[in-house]
C-alpha positions in Angstrom: -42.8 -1.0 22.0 -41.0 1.1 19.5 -38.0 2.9 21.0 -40.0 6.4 21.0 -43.5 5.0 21.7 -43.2 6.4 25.1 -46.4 8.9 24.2 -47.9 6.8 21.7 -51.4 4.9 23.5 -51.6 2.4 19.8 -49.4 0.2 17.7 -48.3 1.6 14.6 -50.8 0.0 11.4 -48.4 -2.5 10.3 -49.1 -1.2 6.4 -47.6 2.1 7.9 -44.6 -0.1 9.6 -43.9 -1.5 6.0 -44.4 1.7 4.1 -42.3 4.2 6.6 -38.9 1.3 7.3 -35.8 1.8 5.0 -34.0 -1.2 6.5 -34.5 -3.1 3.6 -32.0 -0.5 1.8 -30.3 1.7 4.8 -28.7 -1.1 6.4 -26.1 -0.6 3.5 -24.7 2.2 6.0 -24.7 -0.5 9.1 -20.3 -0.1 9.6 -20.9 3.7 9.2 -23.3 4.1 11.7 -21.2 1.8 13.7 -18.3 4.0 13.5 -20.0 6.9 14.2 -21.4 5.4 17.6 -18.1 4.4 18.7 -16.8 7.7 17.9 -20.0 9.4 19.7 -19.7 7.4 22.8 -16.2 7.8 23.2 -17.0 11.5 23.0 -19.2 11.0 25.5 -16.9 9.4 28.0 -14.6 12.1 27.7 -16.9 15.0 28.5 -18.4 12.7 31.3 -21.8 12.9 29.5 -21.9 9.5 30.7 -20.1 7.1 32.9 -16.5 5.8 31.8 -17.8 2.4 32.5 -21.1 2.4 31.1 -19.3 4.1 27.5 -16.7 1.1 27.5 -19.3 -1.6 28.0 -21.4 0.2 25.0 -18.0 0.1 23.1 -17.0 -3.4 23.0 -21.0 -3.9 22.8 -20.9 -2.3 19.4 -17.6 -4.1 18.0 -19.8 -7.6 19.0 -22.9 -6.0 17.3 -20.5 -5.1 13.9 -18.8 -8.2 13.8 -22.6 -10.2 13.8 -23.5 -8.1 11.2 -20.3 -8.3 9.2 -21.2 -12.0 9.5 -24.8 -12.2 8.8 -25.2 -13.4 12.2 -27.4 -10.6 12.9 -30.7 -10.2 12.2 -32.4 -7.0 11.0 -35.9 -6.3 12.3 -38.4 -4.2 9.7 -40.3 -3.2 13.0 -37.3 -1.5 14.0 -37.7 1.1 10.6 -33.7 1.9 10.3 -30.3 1.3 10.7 -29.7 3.3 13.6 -32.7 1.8 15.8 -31.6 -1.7 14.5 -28.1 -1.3 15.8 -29.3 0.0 19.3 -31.8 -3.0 19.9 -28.7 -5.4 19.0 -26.8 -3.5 21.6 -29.3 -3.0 24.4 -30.0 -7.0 23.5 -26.0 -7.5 23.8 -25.4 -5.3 26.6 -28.6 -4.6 28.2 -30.4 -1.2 29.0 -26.8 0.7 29.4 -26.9 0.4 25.4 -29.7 3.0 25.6 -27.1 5.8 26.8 -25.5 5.7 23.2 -28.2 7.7 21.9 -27.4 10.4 24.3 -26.7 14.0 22.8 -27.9 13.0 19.3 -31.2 12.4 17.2 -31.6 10.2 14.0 -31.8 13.2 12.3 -28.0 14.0 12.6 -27.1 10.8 12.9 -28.4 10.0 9.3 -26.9 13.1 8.0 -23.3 11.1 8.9 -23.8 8.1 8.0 -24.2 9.6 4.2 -21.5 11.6 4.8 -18.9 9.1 5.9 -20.2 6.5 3.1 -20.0 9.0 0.2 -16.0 9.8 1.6 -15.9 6.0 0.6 -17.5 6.3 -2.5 -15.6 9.6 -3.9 -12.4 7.4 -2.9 -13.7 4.7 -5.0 -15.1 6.2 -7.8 -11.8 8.4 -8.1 -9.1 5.4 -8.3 -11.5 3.4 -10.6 -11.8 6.8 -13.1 -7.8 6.8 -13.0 -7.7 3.3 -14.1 -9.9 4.2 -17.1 -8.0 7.0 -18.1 -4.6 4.8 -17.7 -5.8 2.1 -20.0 -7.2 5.2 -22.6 -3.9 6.4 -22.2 -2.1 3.5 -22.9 -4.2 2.9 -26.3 -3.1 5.9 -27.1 0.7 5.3 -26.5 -0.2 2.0 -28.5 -1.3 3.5 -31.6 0.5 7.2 -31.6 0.9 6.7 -35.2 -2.4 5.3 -36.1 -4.6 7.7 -38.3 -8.8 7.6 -38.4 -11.2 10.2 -39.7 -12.4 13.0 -37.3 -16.4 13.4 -37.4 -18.9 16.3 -37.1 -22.3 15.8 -37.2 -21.4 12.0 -37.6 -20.0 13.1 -41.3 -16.7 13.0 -42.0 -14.6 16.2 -41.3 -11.2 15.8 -40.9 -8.7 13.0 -40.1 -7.2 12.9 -37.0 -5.1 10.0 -34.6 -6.4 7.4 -32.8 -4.6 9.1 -29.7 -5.8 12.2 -30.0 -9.2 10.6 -29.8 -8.4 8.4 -26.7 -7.2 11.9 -25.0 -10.2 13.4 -25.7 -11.9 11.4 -22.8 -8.5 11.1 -20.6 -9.2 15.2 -20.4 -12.9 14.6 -20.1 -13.0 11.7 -16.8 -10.2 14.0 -15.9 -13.1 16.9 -15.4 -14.9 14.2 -13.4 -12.0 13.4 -11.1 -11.8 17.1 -10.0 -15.4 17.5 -9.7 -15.4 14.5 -7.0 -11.7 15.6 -5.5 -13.6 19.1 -5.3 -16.3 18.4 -3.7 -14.7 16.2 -0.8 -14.6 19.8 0.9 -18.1 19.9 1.0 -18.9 16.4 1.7 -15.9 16.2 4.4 -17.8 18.2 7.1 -19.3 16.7 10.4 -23.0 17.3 11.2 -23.6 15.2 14.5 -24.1 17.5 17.5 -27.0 19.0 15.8 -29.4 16.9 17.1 -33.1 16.6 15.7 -32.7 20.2 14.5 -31.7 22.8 17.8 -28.6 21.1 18.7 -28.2 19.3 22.5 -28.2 20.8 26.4 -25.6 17.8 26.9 -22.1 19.6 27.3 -20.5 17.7 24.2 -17.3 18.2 22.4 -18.1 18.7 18.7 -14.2 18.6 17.3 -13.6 15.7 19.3 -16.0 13.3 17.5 -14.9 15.6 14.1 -11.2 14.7 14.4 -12.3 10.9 15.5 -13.7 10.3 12.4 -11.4 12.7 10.7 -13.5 15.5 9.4 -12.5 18.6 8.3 -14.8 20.5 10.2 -18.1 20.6 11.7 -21.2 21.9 10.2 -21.7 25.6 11.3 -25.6 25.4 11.8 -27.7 22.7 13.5 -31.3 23.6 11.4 -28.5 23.3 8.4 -26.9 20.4 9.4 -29.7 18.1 9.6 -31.5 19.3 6.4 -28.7 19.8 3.8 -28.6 17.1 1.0 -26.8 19.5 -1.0 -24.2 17.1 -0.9 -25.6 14.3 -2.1 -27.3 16.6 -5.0 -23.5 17.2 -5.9 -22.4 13.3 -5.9 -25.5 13.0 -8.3 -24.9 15.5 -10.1 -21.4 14.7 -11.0 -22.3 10.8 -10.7 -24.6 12.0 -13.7 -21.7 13.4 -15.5 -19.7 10.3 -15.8 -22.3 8.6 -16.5 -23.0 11.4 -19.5 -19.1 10.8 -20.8 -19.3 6.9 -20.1 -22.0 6.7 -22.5 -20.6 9.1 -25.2 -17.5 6.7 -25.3 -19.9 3.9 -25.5 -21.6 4.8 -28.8 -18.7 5.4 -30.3 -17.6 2.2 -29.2 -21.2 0.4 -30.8 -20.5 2.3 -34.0 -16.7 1.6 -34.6 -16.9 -2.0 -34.0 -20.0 -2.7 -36.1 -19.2 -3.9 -39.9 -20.0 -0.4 -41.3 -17.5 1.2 -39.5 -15.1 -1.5 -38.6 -12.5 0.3 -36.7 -12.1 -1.9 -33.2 -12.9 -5.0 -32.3 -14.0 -5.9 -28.3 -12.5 -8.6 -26.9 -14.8 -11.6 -26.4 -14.9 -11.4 -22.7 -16.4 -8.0 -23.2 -19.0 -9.2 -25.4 -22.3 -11.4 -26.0 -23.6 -13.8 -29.0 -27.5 -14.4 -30.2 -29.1 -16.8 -29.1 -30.4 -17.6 -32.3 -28.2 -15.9 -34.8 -24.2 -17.6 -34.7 -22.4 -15.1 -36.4 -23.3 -12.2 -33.9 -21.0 -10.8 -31.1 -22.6 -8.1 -30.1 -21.2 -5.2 -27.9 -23.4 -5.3 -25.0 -21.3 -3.8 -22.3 -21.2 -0.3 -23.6 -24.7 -0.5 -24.5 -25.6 -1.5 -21.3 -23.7 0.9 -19.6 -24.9 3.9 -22.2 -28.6 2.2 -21.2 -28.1 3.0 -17.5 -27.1 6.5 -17.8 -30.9 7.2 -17.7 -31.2 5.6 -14.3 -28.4 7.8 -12.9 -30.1 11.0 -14.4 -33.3 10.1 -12.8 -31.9 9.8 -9.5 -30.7 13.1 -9.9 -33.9 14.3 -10.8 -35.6 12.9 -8.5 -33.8 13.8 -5.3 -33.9 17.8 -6.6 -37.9 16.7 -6.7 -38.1 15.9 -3.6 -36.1 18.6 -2.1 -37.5 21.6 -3.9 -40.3 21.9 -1.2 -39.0 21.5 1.9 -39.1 23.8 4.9 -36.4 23.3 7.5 -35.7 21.2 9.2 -36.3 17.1 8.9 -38.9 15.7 7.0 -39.7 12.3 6.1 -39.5 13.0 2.7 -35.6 12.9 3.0 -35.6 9.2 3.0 -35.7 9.6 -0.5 -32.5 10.8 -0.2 -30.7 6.4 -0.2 -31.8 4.8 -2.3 -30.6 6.7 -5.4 -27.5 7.6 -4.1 -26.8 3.9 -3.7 -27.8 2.7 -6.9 -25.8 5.6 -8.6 -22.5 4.6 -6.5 -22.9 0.9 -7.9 -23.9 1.7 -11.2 -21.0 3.6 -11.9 -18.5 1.6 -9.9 -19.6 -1.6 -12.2 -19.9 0.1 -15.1 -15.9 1.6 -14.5 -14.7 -1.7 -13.6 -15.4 -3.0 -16.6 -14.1 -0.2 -18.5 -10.8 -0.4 -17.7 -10.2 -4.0 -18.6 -12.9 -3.7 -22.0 -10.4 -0.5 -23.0 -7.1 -2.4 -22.3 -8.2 -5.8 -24.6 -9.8 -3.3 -26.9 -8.2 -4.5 -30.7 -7.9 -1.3 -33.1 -8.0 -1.9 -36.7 -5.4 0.6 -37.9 -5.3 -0.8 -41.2 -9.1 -0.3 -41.7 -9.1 3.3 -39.7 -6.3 4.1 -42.6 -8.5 3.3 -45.2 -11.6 4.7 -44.2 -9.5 8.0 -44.2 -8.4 7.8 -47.8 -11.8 7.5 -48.9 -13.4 10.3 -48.2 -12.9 14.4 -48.7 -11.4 15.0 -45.2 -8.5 16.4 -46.8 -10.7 19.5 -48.8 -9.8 21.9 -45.8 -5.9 21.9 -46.4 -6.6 21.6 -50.1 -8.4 24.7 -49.2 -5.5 26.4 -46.8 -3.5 25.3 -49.8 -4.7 27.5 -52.1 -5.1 30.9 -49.4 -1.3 30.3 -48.5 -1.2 30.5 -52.6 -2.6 33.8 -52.7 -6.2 33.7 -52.7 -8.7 34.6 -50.4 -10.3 31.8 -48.3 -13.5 31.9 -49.4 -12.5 31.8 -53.0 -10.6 28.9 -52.2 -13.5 27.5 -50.4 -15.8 28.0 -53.3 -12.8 26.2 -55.8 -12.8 23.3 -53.3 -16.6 23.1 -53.0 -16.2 22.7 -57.1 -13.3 19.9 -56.7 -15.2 17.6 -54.2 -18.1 18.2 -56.6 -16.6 16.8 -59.8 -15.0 14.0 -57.3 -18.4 12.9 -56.4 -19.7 13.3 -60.2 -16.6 11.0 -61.1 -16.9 8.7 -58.2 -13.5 9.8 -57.4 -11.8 10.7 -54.1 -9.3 14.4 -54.5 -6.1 12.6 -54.1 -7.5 10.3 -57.3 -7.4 13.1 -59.2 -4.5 14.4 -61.5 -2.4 17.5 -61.4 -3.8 18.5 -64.8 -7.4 17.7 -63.5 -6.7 19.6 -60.2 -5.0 22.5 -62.0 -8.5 22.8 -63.8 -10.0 24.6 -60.9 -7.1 26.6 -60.4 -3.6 26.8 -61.4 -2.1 27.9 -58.2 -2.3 23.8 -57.7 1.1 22.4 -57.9 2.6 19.1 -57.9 3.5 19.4 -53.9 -0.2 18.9 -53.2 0.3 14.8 -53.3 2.2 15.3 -50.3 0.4 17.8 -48.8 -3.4 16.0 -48.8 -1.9 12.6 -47.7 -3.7 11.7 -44.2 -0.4 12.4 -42.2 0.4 15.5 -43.5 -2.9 16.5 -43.0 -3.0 15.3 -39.5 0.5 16.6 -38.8 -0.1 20.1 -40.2 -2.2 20.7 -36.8 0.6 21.4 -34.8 -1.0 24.0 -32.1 -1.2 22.5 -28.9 -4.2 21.1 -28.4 -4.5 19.9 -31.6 -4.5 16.5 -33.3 -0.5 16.6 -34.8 1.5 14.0 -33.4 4.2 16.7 -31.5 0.9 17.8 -30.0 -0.6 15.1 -29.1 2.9 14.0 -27.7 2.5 16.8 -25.4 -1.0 16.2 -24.5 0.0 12.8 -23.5 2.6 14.3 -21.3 0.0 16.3 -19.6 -2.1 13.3 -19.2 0.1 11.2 -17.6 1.2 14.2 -14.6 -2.8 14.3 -14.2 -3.2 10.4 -13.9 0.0 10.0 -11.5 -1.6 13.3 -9.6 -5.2 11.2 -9.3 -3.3 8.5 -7.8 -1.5 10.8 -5.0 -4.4 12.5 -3.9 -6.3 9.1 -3.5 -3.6 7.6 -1.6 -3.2 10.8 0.9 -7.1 11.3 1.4 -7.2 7.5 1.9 -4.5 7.4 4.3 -6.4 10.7 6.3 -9.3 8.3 7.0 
C-alpha cells in the first residue's frame, strides 16, 4: 500500500510506478531531507504538535536511518517514488508506526522545495571556493610572467600586443562576475519554504522561524501557493551555472589554439592531456575541449527547466520533477570541470620566447605608428591612411614596419623620426597603455592589486557563510 493509497481501490500500473519515481536520481538529497526532518520534528516537539516522546524516538530513528544510508546499508525502494517516502518507510520500519507522525504539518510539496534549497546552499559554497582557486592559479600566472609580451587579437587577427597578465586578468575579472552572481543570489536561495504545505499552508499550530533558524535560514518564504511552486531559484543557479560554463569554455579555446603548433604559446602539462591511439607524436588538449564540449549540456538544462516552467498554473505539478535532474548534472559538471582548472592552469608552461616572437612579426604596432604621427601634427585619419600605405608596401616587400628603414619610413611621411625604433618595439607599445584598465605593466600592476583584495574577499565570505550553516 502506498503511503497515500488510503482512497485509491487499485495498485498503481507498475509502467506508471517506473515512469512517475525519481529515486533513481532524488536520493542525491537523502542527508538534506534528513536534516530537514530532524529540524521539523523538533519543531514539532516544541509546539506540542506531537508528543515529546514520540518526537525523540522519531529523532534518533532518523540519525539510524542516515547513518544506513550514509553506509549503503540501506536500501531504496522504486515503489516508494522519492526520497522523502523512502526515508519515512526506513523510519516507520526502524521505529514503528510513531515514524508516521514526522509527516505531520507538511506535504512533499514543501518538503521538496527544501531539500533543493538546502543542497543548492552547498553547492553555491562549493562552486564559490572552487572559482577562487581558479582565479588564484590565473593570478599567479600572471604574477609569473608580468613581463611576458604576446599579441592581442580581434576577430582572431592580430590587433595589438599586449601581456600575458593582462590576459590571465581578463578571466580573474570575468569568474570574479560569476562569484558575485552566486554570493548574490544566496539571498534568494537562503529562504525557508516548509510550513507551506501542499500549497494552503497547515491548521497544525507550527512555529515557522523555529525550523528557519534550525537550519539557519534567513527567512521564511512569505507565501505558501509561492513557496511550493517557485523554481526561480534554481532557474538562477542555471542560469549563472550557464555562465561559467560560457567563460570556462572561452578560456578553453584559447587554450586549444595557443598550445597547438600554429600558435605555439603554452604547453599543458601531461597530466592534463591525452595521446592517439594510433598517432605517437600527438598530445592533445582534451580537458579544455571536453570541458568547452559540455557547456552545451549546462545550457540545455537551462533551457529546459524555463520549458517546463513556462506553463504552469500555481501551485504543484508533476512537471516540477523536472526540476533535479538538471540541476544536479550542472552542479557536477561544473564542480569537475573547476577542479581541474585550477591544477591544468597552475602546471600550465608559457612559451614567452615564442609569445615574443609571434609579436614582432606582425603589424600590431601600426596604431602607435599611427598615434605617432597625430602627436606629430597630423590629423588621425591622415595618419591612418599613411599607415594603411606603410603596412601595404610591408606586405608587398614581405617586410614587417620595424624592418623597414628611417629613409624608407620617412617616404610616407617626414614627420617620421629616428625615435620611432623605440617607440614601435613590443614594450613600448604595450607600456604606452598606461590608463587603468589597460594592458601597461603599472596598470596591470594595479589590476592585479585589485584582483588579489577580490580573491582574499571570495575566501572570507565562503568561510563566514560556511561557518553560518
Amino acid at each position: 500500500m502506498k503511503l497515500w493509497g488510503g482512497r485509491f481501490t487499485k495498485s498503481t500500473n507498475q509502467l506508471v510506478d517506473e515512469y512517475t519515481a525519481s529515486i533513481t536520481f532524488d536520493k542525491k538529497l537523502a542527508s538534506y531531507d534528513i536534516k530537514g526532518s530532524l529540524a521539523h520534528v523538533k519543531m514539532l516537539k516544541k509546539c506540542s504538535v506531537i508528543p515529546a516522546n514520540d518526537a525523540d524516538m522519531i529523532i534518533d530513528g532518523l540519525h539510524t536511518v542516515a547513518d544506513k544510508i550514509e553506509n549503503g546499508e540501506a536500501v531504496l525502494h522504486e515503489e516508494h517514488e522519492d526520497i522523502h517516502m523512502n526515508v519515512e518507510k526506513l523510519l516507520t520500519d526502524e521505529i514503528g508506526q510513531v515514524g508516521g507522525k514526522l509527516h505531520t504539518g507538511r506535504s512533499r510539496n514543501d518538503q521538496v522545495a527544501l531539500d533543493m534549497r538546502l543542497y543548492l546552499r552547498d553547492v553555491i559554497l562549493e562552486l564559490t571556493q572552487l572559482l577562487k582557486n581558479v582565479q588564484l592559479a590565473l593570478y599567479k600566472q600572471a604574477e609569473t610572467h608580468q613581463n611576458t609580451v604576446l599579441p592581442g587579437y580581434t576577430h582572431l587577427q592580430r590587433a595589438q600586443p599586449v601581456l600575458f597578465a593582462h590576459h590571465m586578468l581578463a578571466y580573474v575579472f570575468m569568474f570574479e562576475r560569476d562569484v558575485e552572481r552566486l554570493t548574490d543570489s544566496w539571498k534568494r536561495v537562503n529562504q525557508m519554504p516548509l510550513g507551506a504545505g501542499a500549497l494552503a499552508g497547515t491548521t497544525f499550530p507550527i512555529d515557522r522561524n523555529f525550523v528557519a533558524e534550525e537550519l539557519h535560514f534567513d527567512g521564511v518564504c512569505d507565501n505558501s501557493l509561492d513557496a511550493v511552486s517557485d523554481r526561480d531559484f534554481v532557474v538562477e543557479f542555471l542560469s549563472n551555472g550557464s555562465m561559467i560554463a560560457m567563460h570556462l569554455s572561452r578560456l578553453c579555446e584559447e587554450m586549444v589554439q595557443w598550445s597547438s603548433a600554429e600558435f605555439n604559446f603554452i604547453e599543458l602539462d601531461d597530466a592534463f592531456s591525452t595521446g592517439s591511439s594510433m598517432m605517437p607524436q600527438k598530445k592533445n588538449p582534451d580537458v579544455p575541449e571536453l570541458v568547452r564540449g559540455k557547456t552545451g549540456r549546462v545550457f540545455g538544462h537551462l533551457t529546459g527547466m524555463l520549458t517546463m516552467l513556462k506553463g504552469l498554473p500555481l501551485a504543484y505539478n508533476k512537471d516540477m520533477q523536472e526540476d533535479k535532474e538538471g540541476m544536479f548534472d550542472t552542479a557536477e559538471t561544473l564542480s569537475g570541470a573547476l577542479r581541474l582548472f585550477a591544477p591544468m592552469i597552475e602546471t600550465m608552461h608559457v612559451k614567452d620566447d615564442s609569445m615574443y616572437q609571434a609579436v614582432r612579426k606582425d603589424y600590431s604596432n601600426a596604431t602607435d605608428l599611427a598615434d605617432y604621427l597625430t602627436e606629430k601634427g597630423m590629423t588621425f585619419r591622415e595618419s591612418h591612411e599613411a599607415v594603411g600605405s606603410i603596412v601595404l608596401h610591408c606586405i608587398n616587400e614581405g617586410k614587417y614596419i620595424l624592418d623597414l628603414n628611417l629613409d624608407e619610413l620617412q617616404s610616407f611621411s617626414a614627420l617620421i623620426e629616428n625615435d620611432i625604433f623605440e617607440a614601435l618595439s613590443p614594450e613600448a607599445v604595450v607600456d604606452a597603455r598606461k590608463a587603468y584598465g589597460g594592458t601597461g605593466r603599472q596598470s596591470v600592476k594595479q589590476q592585479m592589486e585589485k584582483a588579489l583584495k577580490i580573491i582574499k574577499a571570495n575566501e572570507e565570505w565562503h568561510m563566514t557563510k560556511s561557518q553560518s550553516i
